[in-house]
N, C-alpha and C positions, 0 to 999 in steps of 0.2 A: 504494500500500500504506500503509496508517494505522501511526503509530508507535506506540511503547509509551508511556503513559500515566503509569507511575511515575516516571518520570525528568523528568517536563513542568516543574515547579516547580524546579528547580534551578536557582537563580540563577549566574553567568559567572562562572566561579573565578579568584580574586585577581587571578592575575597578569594573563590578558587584559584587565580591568577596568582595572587600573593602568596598562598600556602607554595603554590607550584615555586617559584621567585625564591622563597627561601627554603626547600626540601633538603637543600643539600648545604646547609650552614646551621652550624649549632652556635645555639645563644650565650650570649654573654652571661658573665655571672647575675645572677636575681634575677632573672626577667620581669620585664613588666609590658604587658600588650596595649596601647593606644589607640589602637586601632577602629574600633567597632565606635560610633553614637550611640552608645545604649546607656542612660544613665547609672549610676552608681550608689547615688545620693538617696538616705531614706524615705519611703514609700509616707505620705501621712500617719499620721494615728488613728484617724478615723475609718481607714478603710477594711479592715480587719473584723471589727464589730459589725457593718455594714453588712458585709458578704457572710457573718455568721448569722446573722439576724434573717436577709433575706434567700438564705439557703435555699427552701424549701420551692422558691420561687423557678427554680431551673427545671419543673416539674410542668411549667407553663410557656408555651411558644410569647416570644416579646415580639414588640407592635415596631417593625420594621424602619419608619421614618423616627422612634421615637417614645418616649412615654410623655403624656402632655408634661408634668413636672421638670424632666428634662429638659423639653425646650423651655420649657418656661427659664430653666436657668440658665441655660446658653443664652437667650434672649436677655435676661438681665446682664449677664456679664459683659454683650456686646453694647447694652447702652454704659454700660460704668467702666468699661475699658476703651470701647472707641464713640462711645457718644452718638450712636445711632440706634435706631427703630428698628428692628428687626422682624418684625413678629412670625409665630409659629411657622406658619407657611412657607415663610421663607429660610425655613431650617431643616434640615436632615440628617440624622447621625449615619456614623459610619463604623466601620472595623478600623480604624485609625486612616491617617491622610493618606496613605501607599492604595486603598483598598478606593479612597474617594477621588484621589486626581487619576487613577485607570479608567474607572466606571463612568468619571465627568466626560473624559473624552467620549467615551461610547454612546453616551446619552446625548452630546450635544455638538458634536463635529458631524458634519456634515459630508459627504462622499466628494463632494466638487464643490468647487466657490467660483464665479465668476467666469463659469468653461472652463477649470482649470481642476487637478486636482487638488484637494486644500492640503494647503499648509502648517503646521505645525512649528511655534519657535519654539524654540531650546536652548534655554541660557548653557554654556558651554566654558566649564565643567560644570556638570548638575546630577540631580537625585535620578537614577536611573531608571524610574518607574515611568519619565517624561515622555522616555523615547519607545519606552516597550507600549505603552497606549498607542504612539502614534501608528508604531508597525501593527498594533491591533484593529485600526480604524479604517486603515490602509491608506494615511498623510503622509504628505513627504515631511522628514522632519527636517527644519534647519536651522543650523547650531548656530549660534551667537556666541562667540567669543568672548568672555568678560576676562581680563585682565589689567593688572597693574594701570595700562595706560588709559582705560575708561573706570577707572576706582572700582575693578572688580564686580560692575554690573554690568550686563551687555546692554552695547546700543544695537537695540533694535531699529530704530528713528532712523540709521544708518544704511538698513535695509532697502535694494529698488522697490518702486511701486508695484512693479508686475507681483512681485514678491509678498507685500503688503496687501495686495488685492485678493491673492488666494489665501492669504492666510484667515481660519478659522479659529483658532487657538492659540495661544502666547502665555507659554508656563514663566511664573518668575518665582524667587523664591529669596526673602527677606526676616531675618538678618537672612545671608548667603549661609549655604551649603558646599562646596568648604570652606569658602574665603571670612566670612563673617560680616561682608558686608552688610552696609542695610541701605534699604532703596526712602531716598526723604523725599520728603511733600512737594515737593519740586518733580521730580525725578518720575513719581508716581500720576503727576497731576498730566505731564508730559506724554507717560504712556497710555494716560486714557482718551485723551485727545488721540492719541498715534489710532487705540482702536475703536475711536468716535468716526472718525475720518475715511479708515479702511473696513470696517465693521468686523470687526473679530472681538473675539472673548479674552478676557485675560482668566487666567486661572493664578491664584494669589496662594503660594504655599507659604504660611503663617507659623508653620507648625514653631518655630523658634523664636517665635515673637514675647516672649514673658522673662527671654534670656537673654538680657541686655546690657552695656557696661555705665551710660549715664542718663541716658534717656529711651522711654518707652518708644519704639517703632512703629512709627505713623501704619493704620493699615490700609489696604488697598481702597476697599473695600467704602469704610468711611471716604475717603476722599472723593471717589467715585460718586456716592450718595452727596457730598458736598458740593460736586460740580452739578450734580442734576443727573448724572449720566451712572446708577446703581446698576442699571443693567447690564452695562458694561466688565463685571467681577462678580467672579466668581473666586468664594474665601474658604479656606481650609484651615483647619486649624485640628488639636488633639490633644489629650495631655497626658500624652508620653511623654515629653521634653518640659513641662509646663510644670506638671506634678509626679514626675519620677515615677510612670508609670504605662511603661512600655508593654508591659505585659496585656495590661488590662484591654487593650484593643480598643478604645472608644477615641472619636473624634466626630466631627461633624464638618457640613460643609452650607455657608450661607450664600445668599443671594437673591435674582429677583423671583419672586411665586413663582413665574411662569419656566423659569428653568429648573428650579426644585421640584416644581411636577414630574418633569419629566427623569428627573436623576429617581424620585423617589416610583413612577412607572416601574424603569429597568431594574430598582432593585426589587419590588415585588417580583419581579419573577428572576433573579440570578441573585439578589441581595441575600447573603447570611445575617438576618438579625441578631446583634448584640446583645448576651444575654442577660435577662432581667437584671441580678445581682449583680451587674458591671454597671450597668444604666442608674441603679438606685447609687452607686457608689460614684457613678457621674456627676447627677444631681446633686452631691457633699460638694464634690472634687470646684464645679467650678464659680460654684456662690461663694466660697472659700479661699481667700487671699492671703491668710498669714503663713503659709505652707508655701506659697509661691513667692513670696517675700525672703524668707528664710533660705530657698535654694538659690533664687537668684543671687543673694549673698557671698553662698558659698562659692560659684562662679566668677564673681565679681573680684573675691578672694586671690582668686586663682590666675586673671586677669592679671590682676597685680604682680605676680611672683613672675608670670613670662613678660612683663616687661620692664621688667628687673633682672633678668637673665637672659633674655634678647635685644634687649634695648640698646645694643651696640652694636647688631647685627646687622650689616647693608641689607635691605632690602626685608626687613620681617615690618610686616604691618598689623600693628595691633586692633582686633575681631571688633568690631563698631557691637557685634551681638553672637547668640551663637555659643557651642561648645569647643568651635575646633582652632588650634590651629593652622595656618596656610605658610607653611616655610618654606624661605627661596632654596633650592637646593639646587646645583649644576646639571644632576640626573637627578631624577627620582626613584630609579628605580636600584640601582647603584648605592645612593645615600642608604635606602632599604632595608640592603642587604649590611653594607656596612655597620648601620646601626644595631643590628639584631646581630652582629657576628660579636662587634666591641664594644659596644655598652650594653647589651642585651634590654633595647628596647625595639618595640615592632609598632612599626608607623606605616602608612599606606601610600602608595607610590600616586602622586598627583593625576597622573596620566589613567591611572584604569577609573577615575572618577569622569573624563573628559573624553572626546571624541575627537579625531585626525581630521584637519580641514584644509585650505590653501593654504590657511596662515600658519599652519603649524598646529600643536598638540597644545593649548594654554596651558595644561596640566604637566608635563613634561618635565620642568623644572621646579618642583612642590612637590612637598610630603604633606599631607594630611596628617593631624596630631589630636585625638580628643581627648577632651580634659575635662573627663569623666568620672576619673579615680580620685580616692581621700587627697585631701589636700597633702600633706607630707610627702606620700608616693610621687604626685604629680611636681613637687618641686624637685623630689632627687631625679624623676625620667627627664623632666626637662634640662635639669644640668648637664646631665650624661649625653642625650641631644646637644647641645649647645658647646660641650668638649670636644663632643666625638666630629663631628659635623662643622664646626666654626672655631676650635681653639678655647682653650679655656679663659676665661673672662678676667 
């Protein structure tokens, strides 16, 4: 039987790449792995009680867009975090952001845009999930380069119009993934115009938006709603990164009614509802801001110590938001190995996060670094980086 064809071009995702990269190097003394975004940081207190209390509850299929409660608290949290009106309809939970920016595409790309087939941007390097929608939609994807010399977000604006004309989708993703950037009210106000003009969607990955170094990160979404033009955004957000709680799979995705119909359509019939006792434990999670307070802290912490231990390194730009990150390295894939042979730390080679284009690999010269681990750990991995890598300080 012939396989499907969309999928053929996908290159070997990070992590198997990387195990292959270092199979044949043994680690330095103590290892410590950097590698994964998966928090580290303690889970609340509240969540524990919750999921014992509503046990019994997994005995009952859950209401697939949501339990009114839930949205009701997503709704509040989006007027007292970004100052805007939400309301129900315009909400849908999800199995976290990976499981809602796949299905957005599926729900709301369209096979052709203007004779043409649509397009798909891809800020480049980015969350991998961006490009696997599009090969599932059957868009062309195309990579946006963010680098150093656009402050690590891509100019799309930069894009031909033929380009901008088919395009139906435009993933962004603030603070960045890996760089740390974060897209400001400028920058944002800029791209909704870009897809006022060309008529595409943005899709706005939020998911890191609570993990910030001095200021909260404007969202898409608000601003959009602030120009008049809400239709225009489409917001994801979850709180894995938010509340140290990657396991628990909940996220949600907002926007206008009329696009949330249709996301919440296709999951009725492909959507795996979130189950109850993760939903009631949502409901705590995101009316609840002292827990989010107290992590972003410990990051903030952490911020501190790398730049105080790279702060003299040509070229390290410290994460505007974010958990990672984005060091200059000559190779990346080289630095890699080196690190994990002499200081037994394992960092991810910049390149398997990005895609090969005219201009080059942006990722190429960058290691990925998250700083995810206790604080202490994460000041000795980062020294041993910063020896091993650039000379001791």
């Amino acid at each position: 039987m012939a396989s499907p064809e969309r999928f053929s071009n996908l290159p070997e995702y990070a992590f198997p790449r990387l195990r292959k990269l270092l199979s044949n190097v043994a680690p330095g003394p103590d290892p410590i792995v950097m590698t994964i975004g998966e928090p580290r940081h303690g889970i609340p207190d509240f969540v524990a009680p919750i999921l014992s209390r509503t046990v019994d509850e997994l005995g009952k299929y859950p209401p697939n867009e949501g339990t009114p409660e839930l949205l009701k608290a997503i709704s509040g949290w989006l007027a007292t975090r970004h100052g805007i009106e939400v309301p129900p309809e315009g909400i849908t939970i999800v199995n976290g952001t990976r499981e809602g920016l796949f299905n957005a595409a599926l729900a709301l790309c369209p096979e052709r845009k203007n004779g043409a087939t649509a397009r798909i941007l891809v800020p480049n390097p980015f969350y991998q999930v961006y490009a696997v929608a599009a090969a599932a939609v059957g868009a062309v994807p195309v990579f946006v380069n963010a680098t150093a010399e656009t402050g690590h977000l891509p100019d799309f604006a930069g894009l031909d119009a033929a380009t901008l004309d088919a395009t139906a989708i435009c993933y962004l993703c603030s603070p960045a993934n890996p760089q740390g950037a974060v897209a400001g009210r400028d920058y944002l106000e800029r791209l909704v115009e870009l897809a006022e003009r060309h008529d595409f969607l943005i899709f706005a990955d939020e998911c890191y938006s609570e993990i910030w170094r001095t200021a909260p990160p404007p969202g898409a979404l608000a601003v959009a709603m602030g120009m008049g033009l809400g239709h225009r955004v489409i917001m994801f957000n979850s709180l894995s990164k938010r509340s140290n709680l990657p396991g628990l799979r909940s996220g949600f995705i907002a926007g206008a009614p009329e696009h949330i119909a249709r996301l919440r359509v296709l999951r009725s019939y492909a959507g795996a509802p979130v189950p109850l006792p993760h939903q009631r434990v949502s409901e705590s999670a995101w009316a609840e801001e002292a827990h989010v307070q107290a992590n972003r802290a410990l990051y903030q912490e952490k911020y501190a110590i790398a730049d105080r231990i790279f702060g003299n390194v040509p070229g390290y730009q410290p994460p505007e938001g974010g958990f990672f990150l984005w060091l200059p390295a000559e190779d990346g894939e080289a630095a890699a190995r080196k690190l994990w042979a002499e200081a037994g730390v394992q960092v991810l080679p910049g390149a398997y996060l990005a895609r090969d284009t005219d201009q080059g690999n942006p990722g190429r010269s960058y290691v990925r670094v998250a700083l995810v681990g206790p604080t202490a750990e994460t000041e000795d991995a980062l020294t041993r980086i910063r020896d091993t890598l650039y000379g001791k300080g």
